[in-house]
N, C-alpha and C positions, 0 to 999 in steps of 0.2 A: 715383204716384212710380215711377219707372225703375228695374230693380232689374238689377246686371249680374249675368253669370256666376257671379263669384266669391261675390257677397252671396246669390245663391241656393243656392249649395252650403252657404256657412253657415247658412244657415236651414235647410236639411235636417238638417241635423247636430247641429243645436240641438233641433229636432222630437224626432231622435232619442234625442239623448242624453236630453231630457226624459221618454223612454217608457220608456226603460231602469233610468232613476234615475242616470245617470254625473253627473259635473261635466265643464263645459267651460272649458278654459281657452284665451283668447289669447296668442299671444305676442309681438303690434303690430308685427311685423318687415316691412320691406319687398317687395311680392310683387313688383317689379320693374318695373312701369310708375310710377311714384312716387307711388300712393296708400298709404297705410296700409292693409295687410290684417291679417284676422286669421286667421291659420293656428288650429290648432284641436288640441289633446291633448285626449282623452275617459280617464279614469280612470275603470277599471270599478270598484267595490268591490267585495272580496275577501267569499267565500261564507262566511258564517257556519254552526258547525253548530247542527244544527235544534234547538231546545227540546225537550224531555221532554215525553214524554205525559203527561197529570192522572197517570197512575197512576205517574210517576216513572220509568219506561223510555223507553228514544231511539227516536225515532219509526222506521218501519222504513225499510229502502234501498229506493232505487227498485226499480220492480219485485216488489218483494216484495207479499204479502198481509197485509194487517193481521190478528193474532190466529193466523195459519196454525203449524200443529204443524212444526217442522222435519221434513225426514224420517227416519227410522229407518236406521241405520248398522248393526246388530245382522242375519246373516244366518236367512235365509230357516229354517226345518226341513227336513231331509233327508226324504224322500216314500217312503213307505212302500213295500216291493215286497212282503214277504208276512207272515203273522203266525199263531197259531196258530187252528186251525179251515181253514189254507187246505191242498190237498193239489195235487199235478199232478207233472210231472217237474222243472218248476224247483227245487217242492221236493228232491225225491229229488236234483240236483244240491246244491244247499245243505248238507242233511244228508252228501252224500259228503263236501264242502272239510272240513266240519268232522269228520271223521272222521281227515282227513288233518293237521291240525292237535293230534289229540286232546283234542276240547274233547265230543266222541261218539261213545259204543261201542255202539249200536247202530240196527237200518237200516242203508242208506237205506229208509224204509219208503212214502217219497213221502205222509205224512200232516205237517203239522205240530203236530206234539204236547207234553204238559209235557215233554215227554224235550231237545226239538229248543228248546223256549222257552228251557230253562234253559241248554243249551248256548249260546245267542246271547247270553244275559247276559254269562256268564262269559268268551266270548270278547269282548263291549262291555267289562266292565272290566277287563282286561284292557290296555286298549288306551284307557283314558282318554274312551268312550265313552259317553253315557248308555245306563243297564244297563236297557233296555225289554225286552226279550227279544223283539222284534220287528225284523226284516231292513231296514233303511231303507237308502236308494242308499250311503252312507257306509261301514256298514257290510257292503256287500255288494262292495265297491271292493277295501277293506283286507283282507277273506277270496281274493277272487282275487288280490289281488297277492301271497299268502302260498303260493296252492295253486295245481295245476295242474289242467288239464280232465280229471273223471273218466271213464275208461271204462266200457266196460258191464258192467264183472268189479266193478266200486267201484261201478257204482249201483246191481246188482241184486246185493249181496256178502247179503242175509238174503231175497233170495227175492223175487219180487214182479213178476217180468218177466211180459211179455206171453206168452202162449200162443199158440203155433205153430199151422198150420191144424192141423188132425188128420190121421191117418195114414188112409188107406182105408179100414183093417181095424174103424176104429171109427164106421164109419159105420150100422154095425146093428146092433140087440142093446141088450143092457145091459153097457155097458166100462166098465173104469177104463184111459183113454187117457193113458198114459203120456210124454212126449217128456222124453228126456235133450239134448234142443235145446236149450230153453225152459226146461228144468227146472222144467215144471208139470204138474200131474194135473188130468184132465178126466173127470167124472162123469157120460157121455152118456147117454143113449135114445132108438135108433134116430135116431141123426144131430145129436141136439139136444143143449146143453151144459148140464146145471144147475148145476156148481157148477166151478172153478177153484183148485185150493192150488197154493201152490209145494210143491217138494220136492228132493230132494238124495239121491245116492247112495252107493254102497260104493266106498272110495278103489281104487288101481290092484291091491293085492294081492287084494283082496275086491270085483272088479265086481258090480252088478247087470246078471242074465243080460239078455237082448233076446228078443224075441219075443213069440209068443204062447201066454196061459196063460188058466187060470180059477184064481177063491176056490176054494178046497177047505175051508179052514175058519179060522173065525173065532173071537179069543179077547180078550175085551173088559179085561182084567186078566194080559195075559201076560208073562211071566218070563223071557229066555232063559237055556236050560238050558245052554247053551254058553259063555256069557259074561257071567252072572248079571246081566244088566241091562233093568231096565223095556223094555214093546214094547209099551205102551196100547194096545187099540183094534187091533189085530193080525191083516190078512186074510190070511192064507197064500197065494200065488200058485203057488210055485216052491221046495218042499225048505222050506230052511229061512227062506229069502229074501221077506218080507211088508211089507205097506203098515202105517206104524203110526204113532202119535205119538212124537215124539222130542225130552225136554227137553231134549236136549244143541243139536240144533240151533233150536229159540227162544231159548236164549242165546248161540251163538257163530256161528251162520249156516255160510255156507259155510266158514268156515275151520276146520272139523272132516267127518268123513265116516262113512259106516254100515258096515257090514258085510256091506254086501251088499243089506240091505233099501231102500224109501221110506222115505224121513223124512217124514212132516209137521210142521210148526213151529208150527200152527193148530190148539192143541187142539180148541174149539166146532166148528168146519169138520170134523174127524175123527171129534168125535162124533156128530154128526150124518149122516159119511158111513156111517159103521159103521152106522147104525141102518138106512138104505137099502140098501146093499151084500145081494145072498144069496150064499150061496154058487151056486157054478154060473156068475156073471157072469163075463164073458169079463175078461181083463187084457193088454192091449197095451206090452208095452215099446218103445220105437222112438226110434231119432237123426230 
């Protein structure tokens, strides 16, 4: 049988609509050569939504994973940057802000310790922060935008700076090499350093002299008779002007001053020095 044009397009169309599931309908109107054609509407049926899973929930949208966790909208933890046990100069920065903030009176001593731990809390709640007493970026954000960058007067304000090279003069012998640079004492022999304290001097009306001296003597339990106040551990260098321990400054650091003497703020470290020290050892004061 002869099938024309037109009767071929409809059978396609009929093919198709039968694969798709449409209806076809004719509409017997005249295609204009005067047969009877059948033009052709296809009605798609409108998409149903899907049936429920056995377990009673809507099957999932495309794309999606069946059974898959949505993901987590709750953020991340803030990363820890330092916590107690850890020491270095970041610390000794940290412990300044918060000195600056008064949240800690003492340091910076570049350790983090209970002192610095309990600070961190109190300044976390404070501030509606969980009170870990551990530094995490959050918290370390909300303390710089509070405080300004400490100098080296606020990081080393109880002692603790670096030690300067040594002075010549303490390159032989047995010295207690002093620098009012650094404001550290150094406990050499012949050239070698054993031990390092911070230390601190006599304010402007009571300098400690410069130069060079020796111990002349030593008094493990001294008194002074001038100014009735404890002088532990006490080498006499210079009159009345000695290396000694000084509780005023383990509690108030630089912001108090001697009389003219060494302060040490490190009791164990003083007594210990004292026990090496003889008299007759040389003593270098020097900028």
């Amino acid at each position: 049988m002869r099938t024309t044009g037109m009767g071929r397009g409809f059978a396609a169309l009929l093919v198709l609509a039968m694969a798709c599931g449409c209806t076809v309908q004719g509409t017997g109107e005249d295609g204009g050569d005067g047969k009877r054609h059948l033009p052709v509407r296809i009605e798609v049926p409108k998409r149903s939504t899907p049936p429920p899973s056995s377990d009673g929930s809507a099957d999932p949208k495309p794309g999606a994973t069946a059974g898959a966790t949505p993901p987590s909208t709750s953020a991340a933890p803030a990363a820890v940057l330092w916590s107690r046990g850890d020491s270095g100069l970041d610390v000794r920065e940290l412990q300044a802000r918060l000195r600056q903030v008064a949240w800690l009176y003492d340091g910076p001593t570049g350790s983090y310790d209970d002192l610095t731990e309990r600070a961190v809390k109190g300044f976390q709640g404070k501030r509606g922060l969980p009170r870990t007493g551990k530094t995490d970026t959050v918290t370390w954000q909300r303390l710089k935008a509070m405080t300004h960058e400490p100098g080296k007067w606020e990081l080393y304000l109880m002692g603790g700076q670096p030690a300067d090279a040594p002075d010549p003069r303490c390159l032989t012998g047995r010295v207690l090499c002093i620098s009012k640079t650094s404001r550290t004492l150094r406990w050499m022999i012949d050239g070698r350093t054993l031990t390092t304290v911070s230390v601190r001097f006599g304010s402007v009306g009571t300098p400690t002299r410069e130069g060079v001296f020796s111990v002349y003597w030593k008094s493990r339990h001294h008194v002074s008779t001038l100014y009735d106040s404890p002088m532990p551990y006490a080498m006499f260098f210079s009159g009345g002007q000695a290396v000694h321990y000084s509780a005023d400054f383990a509690a108030r650091g630089y912001a108090g001053a001697s009389h003219g003497c060494v302060n040490v703020r490190d009791e164990a470290a003083i007594a210990n020095l004292f026990d090496q020290v003889r008299n007759g050892d040389k003593v270098v004061v020097h900028w």
